[in-house]
N, C-alpha and C positions, 0 to 999 in steps of 0.2 A: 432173911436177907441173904442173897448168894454171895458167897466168898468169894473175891477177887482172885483170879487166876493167877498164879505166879508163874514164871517165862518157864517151868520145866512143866507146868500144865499145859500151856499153849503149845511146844515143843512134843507130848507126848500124845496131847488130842491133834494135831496135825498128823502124825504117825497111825493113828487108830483107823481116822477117817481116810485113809489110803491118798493121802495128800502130795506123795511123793517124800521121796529122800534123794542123796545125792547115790547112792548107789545105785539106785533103779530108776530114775527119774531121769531123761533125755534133756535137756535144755537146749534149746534150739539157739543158733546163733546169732550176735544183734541184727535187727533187719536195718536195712536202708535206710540213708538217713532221711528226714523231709524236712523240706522249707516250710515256712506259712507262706497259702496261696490263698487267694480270696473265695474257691472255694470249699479249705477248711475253715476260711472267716465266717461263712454264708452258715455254714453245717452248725458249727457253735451258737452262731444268734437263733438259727433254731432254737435250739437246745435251752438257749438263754441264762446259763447262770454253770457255775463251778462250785465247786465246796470243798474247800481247802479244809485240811486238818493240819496245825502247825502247832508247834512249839513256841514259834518267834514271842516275844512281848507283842502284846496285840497294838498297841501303838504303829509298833513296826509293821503285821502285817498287815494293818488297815490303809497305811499310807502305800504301802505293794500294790492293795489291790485297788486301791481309786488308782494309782497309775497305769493298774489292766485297765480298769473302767474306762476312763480315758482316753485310751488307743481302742478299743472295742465296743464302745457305746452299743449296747441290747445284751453284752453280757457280765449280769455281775459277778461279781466274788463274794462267794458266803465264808467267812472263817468263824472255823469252830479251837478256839486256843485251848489248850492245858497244857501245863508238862509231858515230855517225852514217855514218862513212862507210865503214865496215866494213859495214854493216847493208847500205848501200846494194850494196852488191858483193855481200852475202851472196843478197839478196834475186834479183838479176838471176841466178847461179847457180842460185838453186831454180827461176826461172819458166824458165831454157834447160835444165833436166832434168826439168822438168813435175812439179816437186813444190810443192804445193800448202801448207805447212804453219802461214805467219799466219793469222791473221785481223785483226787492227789494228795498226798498227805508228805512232810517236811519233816522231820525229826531230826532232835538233838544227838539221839542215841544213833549208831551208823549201824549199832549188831541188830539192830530190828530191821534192816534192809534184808539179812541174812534169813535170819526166821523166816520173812514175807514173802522171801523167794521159795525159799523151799517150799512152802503152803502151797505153791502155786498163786498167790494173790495178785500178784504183780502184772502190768502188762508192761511187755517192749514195747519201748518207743523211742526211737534217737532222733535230735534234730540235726541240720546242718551246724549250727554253732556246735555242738556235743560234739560231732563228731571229728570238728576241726579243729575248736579252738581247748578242748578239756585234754590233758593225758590222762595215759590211758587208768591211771592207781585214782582217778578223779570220777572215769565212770564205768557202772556196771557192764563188765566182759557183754553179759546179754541183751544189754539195753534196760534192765529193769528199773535203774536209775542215776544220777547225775546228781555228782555232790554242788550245791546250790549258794554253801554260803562255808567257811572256815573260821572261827573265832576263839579265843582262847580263858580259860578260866584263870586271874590274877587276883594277887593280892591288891589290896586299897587302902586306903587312909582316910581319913576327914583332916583337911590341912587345919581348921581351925582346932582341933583336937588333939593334935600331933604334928609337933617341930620336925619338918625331914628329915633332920640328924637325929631325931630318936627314932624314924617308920622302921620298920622292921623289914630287913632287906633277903628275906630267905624265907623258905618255910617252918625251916627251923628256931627261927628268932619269934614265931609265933605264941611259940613253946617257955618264953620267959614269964615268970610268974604277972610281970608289972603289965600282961594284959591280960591275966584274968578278969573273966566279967566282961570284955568291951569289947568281944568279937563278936559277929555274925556269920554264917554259912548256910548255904540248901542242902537239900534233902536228897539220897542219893535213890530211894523210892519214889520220888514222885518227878525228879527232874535228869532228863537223859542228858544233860552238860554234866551233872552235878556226879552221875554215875562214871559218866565218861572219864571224868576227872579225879575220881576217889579209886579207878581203878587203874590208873596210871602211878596215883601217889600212893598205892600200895605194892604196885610194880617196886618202884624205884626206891623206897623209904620203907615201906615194911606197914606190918599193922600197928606195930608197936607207935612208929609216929602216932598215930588217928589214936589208940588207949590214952597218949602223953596228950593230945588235945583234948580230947573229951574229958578233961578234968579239968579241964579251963575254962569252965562254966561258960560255955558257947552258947549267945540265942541262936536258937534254930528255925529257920524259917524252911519254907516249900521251896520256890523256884529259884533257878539263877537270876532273874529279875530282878529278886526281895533285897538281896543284899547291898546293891550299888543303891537303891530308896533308904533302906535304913541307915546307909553310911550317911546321905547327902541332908537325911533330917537328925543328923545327929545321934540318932538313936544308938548307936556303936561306932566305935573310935575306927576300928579295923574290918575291913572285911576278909575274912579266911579262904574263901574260894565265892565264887559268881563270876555271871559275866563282864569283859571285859569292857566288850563294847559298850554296856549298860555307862561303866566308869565316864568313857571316851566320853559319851556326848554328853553324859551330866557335866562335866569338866566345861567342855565348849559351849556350854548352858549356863554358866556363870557360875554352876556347884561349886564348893569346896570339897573337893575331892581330890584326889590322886592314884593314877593305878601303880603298882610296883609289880617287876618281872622278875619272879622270884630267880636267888643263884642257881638252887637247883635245877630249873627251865620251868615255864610255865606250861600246864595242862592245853592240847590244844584237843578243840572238839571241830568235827563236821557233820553238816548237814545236809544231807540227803535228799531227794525229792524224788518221789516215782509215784505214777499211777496204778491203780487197781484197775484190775481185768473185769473187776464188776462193777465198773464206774458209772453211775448212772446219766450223766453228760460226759461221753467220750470223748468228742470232737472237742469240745470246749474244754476239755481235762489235756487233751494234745496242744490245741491253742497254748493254754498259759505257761505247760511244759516247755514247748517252744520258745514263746514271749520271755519266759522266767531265766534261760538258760541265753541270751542274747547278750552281743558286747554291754548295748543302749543299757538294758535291762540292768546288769550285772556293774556297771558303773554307777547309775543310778543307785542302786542297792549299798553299794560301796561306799559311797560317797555321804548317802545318809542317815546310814546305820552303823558306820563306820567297822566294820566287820569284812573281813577278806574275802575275794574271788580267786578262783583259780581258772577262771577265762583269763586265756594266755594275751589278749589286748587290752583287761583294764587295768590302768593306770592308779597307784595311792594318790589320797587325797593329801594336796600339798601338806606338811605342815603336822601332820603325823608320822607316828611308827612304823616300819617298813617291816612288815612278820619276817625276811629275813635277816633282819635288822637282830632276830630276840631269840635267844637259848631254849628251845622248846623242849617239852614232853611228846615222845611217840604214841599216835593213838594206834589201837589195834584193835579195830573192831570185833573180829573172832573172839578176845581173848576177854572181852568185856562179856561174848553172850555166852560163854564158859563159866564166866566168874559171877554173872549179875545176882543169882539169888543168893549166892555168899557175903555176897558186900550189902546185900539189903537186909542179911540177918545178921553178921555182927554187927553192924553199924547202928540199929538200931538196939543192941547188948550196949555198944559201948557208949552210946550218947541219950539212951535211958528213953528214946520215945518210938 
């Protein structure tokens, strides 16, 4: 069975295979932006179909893409889900067996944008929305890509399992003995929120915090998804890190749930979208680029997923948390693809799997 590439293999077989680096490697500057015209509509239904690689909970990007389907009847959306950093592994496999088979792919993780670029893998592409309505720390100086979607990783509750005067209002308070046993967390190897987020809270808090919970008999699950399911079935009183959004709509779903924003500030993650240069539906990989990155689109998205845009026109949905509303954590993507096989080898010392 072949071993699963770790990000400094991927990192070191792009260097071999003369892939480019940042010192000898030109990168050319974003090109022009484009509109959808009808005939990059026409080009796409050729083409007839996309193939999205994403992270999102497939819920979510199922309901995405019947709302491509919808506006573009003759082109589907195929999505292929796993976690972020599965994705990441997946992807380096297909380009070291010359199989060609994205064309846009979304990630939790922002430092695999980094890698992807350097690879050469990426194609520019800026739309008119991108170019007007993102600033500029929102999308790639080259066009290689466009952060898509902003969401944060929170603490939670199960209300019927926890009186709000006892939820635990920190990350620190997670650390009291009277929740051993009754937390949940993901995986910081298989989910690029889950990385995103344990390398912020090693920023700020240290390893030592993560040693002092790992003895907190934590279930541990795979993605940021797993956690807001097993708070909502009861299965654990707390959730220690997941997505937030997951919380939101189980809550507005009649869940018994609760998110809490930790004192320290809560972990926030983005997500990225860009195309591959070897996308096998191009025009249709532009299309939904395009599509994906619109006020329509990006409200839509907002509204149902309950997860932030940084399209400088949409609007929160009445009735929720306003992200500048909440004490966050600084992501930093460099410093995540610096750190990432660090954090995926103690973390698995100190949480035993």
């Amino acid at each position: 069975m072949r071993k699963k590439p770790s990000r400094r293999d991927v990192i070191k077989a792009s260097a071999a295979l003369g892939l480019g680096s940042w010192a000898t490697r030109v990168v050319a500057a974003a090109p022009a932006p484009v509109s959808i015209t009808p005939d990059l509509v026409e080009a796409a239904k050729k083409e007839g179909k996309v193939i999205l690689y994403s992270s999102m909970d497939l819920p979510v990007g199922e309901k995405l893409g019947k709302a491509f389907e919808a506006q573009y009847p003759g082109v589907s959306v195929q999505i292929e889900r796993s976690g972020s950093e599965r994705l990441f592994q997946r992807v380096d496999q297909e380009f070291a067996s010359n199989i060609r088979a994205a064309d846009v792919i979304n990630t939790s993780d922002a430092s695999h944008i980094i890698t992807w670029k350097r690879n050469g893998w990426l194609a520019p592409f800026v739309s008119d929305d991108i170019a007007q309505h993102f600033l500029p720390e929102y999308r790639d100086p080259d066009g290689m890509s466009a952060t898509s979607r902003i969401y944060l990783s929170s603490i939670a509750y199960n209300t019927k399992l926890v009186r709000p005067e006892d939820a635990p209002k920190s990350f620190a308070d997670l650390l009291d003995p009277k929740w051993a046993g009754k937390m949940v967390k993901g995986h910081p190897a298989y989910s690029g929120t889950i990385m995103t987020a344990t390398f912020q809270l090693v920023r700020e808090l240290g390893w030592d915090y993560l040693e002092k919970l790992s003895k907190q008999r934590v279930m541990q699950v795979q993605s940021s998804t797993d956690p807001p399911k097993k708070l909502a079935l009861g299965e654990r009183a707390v959730m220690a890190d997941g997505n937030e959004y997951g919380v939101v709509l189980l809550k507005e779903a009649g869940q018994p749930v609760e998110p809490v924003y930790p004192a320290e500030g809560t972990p926030t993650i983005s997500g990225p979208t860009g195309i591959f240069a070897t996308a096998p539906h191009p025009n249709a990989a532009r299309l939904f680029q395009a599509w994906l990155h619109t006020r329509e689109t990006q409200q839509f998205f907002t509204d149902f997923t309950a997860q932030y845009s940084v399209h400088a026109q949409v609007q929160s949905k009445p009735g929720r948390r306003k992200i500048s509303e909440l004490k966050l954590m600084k992501e930093d993507a460099a410093g995540v693809e610096a750190m990432a096989e660090d954090i995926k080898t103690r973390y698995a010392k100190l949480f035993r799997v």
